[in-house]
N, C-alpha and C positions, 0 to 999 in steps of 0.2 A: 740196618741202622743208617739214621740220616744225620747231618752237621752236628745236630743238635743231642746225640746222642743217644735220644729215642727211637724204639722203632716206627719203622714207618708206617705201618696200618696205626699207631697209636694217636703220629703226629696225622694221619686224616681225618681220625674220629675226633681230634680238639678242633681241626678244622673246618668239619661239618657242625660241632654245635656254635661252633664262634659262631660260622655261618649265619643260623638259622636268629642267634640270638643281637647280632648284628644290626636290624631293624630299630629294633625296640631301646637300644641302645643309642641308636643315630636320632631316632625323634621322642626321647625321653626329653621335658622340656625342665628346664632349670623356673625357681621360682620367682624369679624377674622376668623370665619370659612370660610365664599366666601372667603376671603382672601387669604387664606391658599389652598383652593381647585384650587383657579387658579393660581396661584406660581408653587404647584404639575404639574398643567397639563402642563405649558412648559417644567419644571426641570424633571418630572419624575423621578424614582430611579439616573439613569445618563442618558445623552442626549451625541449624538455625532453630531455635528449640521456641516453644510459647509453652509457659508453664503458670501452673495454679499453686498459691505457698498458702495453709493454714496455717495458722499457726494457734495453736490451745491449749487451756490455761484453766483452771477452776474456776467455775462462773464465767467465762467468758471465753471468745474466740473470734480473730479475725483474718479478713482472707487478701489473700495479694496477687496480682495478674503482672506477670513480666515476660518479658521479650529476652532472648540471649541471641547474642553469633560468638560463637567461638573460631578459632583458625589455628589447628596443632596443639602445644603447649604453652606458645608464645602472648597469642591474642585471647581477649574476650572483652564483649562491651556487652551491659547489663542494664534493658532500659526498664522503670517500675510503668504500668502502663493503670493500675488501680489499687489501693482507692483515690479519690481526686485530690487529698490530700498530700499524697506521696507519686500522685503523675508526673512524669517526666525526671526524676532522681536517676544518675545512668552513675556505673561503674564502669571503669576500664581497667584493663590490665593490658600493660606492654612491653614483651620481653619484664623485667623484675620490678616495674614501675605499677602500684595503683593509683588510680582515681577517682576523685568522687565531685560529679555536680549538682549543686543543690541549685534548682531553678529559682526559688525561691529568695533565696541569696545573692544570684547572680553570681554566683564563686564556684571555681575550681579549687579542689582540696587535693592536696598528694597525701596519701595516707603512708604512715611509717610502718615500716615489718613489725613493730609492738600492737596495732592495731588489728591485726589479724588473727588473732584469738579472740578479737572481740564479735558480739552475735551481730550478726547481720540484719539488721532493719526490726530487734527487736524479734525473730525468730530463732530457734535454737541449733541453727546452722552459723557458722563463724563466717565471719570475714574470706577465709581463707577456702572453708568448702564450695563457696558460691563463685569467686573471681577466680582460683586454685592458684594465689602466688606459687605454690610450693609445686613440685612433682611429684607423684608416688613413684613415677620409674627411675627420676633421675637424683632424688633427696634422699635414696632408703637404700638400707643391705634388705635383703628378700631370703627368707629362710622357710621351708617347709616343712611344715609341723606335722600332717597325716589327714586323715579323709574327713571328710561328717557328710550329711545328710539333712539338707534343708529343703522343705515343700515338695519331698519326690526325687529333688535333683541330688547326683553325688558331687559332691565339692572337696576342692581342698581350703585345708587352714595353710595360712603363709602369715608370718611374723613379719613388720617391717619395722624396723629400726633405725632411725637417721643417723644419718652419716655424720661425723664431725664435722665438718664444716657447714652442715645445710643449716640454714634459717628458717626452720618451721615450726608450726603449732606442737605439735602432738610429740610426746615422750615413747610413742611404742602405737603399733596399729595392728590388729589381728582378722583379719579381711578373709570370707571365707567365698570362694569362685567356683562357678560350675563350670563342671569339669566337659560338658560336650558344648558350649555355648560362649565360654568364660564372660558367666554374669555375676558380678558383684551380686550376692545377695545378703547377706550380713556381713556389717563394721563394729568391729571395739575400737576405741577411742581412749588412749590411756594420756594423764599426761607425766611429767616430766619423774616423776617420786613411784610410778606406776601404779598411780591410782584410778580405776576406773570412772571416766567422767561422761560419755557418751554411747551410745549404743544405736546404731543405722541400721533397718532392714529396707529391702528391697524387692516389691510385691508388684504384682496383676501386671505380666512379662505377656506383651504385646508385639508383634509387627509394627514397626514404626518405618516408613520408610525404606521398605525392602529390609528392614535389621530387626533380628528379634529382643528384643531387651527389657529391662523391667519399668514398669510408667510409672508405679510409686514409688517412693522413697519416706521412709518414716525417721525422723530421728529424734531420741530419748536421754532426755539428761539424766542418768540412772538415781541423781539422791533430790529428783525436784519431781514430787509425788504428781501424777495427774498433767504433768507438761510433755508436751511432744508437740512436732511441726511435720506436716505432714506437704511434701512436695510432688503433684501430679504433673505429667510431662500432656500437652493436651496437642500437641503436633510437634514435628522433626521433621525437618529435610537436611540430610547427609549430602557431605560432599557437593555444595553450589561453589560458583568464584565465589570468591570474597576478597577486594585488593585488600595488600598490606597496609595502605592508604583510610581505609575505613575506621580503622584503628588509633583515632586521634582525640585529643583535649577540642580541638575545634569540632569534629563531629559530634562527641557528646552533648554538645551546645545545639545543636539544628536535628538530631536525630527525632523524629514520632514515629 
């Protein structure tokens, strides 16, 4: 008999499965870590992304060419680069701050937290999915629902729900990540009453930049028949400088 009042070949053999089962215990990941792990892999330290937005409609469709640099969670500046109409339109986000320059105006706008449910440039992405005022790692409790099975890949389901205090769009997010990659590949979108209002999937998972990740992004307002925006990523380079400095109301004014 040992301390603990067990015998001792009994207290080995608990000791040998702790052992063994030890591992799987230590890099078991909580669901704010997937969370977190697949935010990183599109954001990277900073991302310089050129991307292609449809956006499509019954009887018609039209198409958008823009530029982003992101830097962490804090920056991003968003220039529209076509069609010639809406050339030169840039967003900024800065630390909790948006902006918006209309060339055409000659005006800088600060957009308010109410503006950010609103659609972005007339596509079915908001405000807030394009600039991302909000955080998914740092606005939301993360909760794991169980596995699924999208395109081949096994994923998990993770609930997010925001925290008291955060200022964000969405009433509740059901976000499903693969599990050897952690690639976002489908978003629900609920909002505040939990009703379902949006629906993201995320398709034709490319090499970009030494990073594997998905280069479409579809997303579908579930009760607007025949609407969807379809977002192509058409280059990425991860991880350049990028001063804190690039990140201003002045530079959105000079940037092509």
């Amino acid at each position: 008999m040992d301390d603990t009042g067990y015998p001792r070949q009994i207290c080995k053999q608990v000791l040998v499965i702790i052992g063994c089962l030890l591992p799987f215990v230590q890099f078991a990941q909580t669901a704010a870590e997937i969370v977190q792990k697949a935010d990183a892999k599109m954001r990277g330290k900073t991302a310089i992304v050129e991307i292609s937005i449809k956006t499509i409609r019954p009887g018609w469709s039209r198409s958008m060419d823009a530029k982003a640099w992101t830097k962490g969670t804090d920056y991003s500046l968003i220039l529209v680069q076509a069609p010639a109409k809406d050339k030169g339109i840039v967003f900024l986000k800065r630390k909790k701050e948006v902006w918006n320059w209309m060339p055409s105006l000659e005006r800088t706008i600060k957009l308010p937290p109410s503006m950010m449910s609103q659609s972005w440039m007339g596509t079915d992405f908001t405000n807030d999915d394009l600039v991302k005022e909000s955080s998914v790692v740092n606005d939301y409790d993360h909760t794991l629902l169980g596995d699924t099975v999208i395109s081949g890949r096994n994923c998990y389901i993770i609930r997010m729900i925001p925290k008291a205090t955060a200022a964000v769009v969405w009433g509740k997010l059901i976000v499903c990540i693969d599990k050897t990659d952690f690639l976002e590949l489908h978003t629900r979108f609920y909002d505040e009453e939990g009703v379902l209002i949006n629906i993201m999937n995320g398709y034709d998972i490319k090499l970009m930049d030494g990073r594997l990740i998905p280069t479409r992004f579809e997303m579908i307002p579930v009760e607007k028949r025949n609407h969807k925006t379809e977002m192509i990523y058409r280059s990425v380079q991860f991880d350049r400088s990028i001063e804190d400095g690039f990140f201003t109301t002045e530079k959105m004014k000079t940037i092509r």
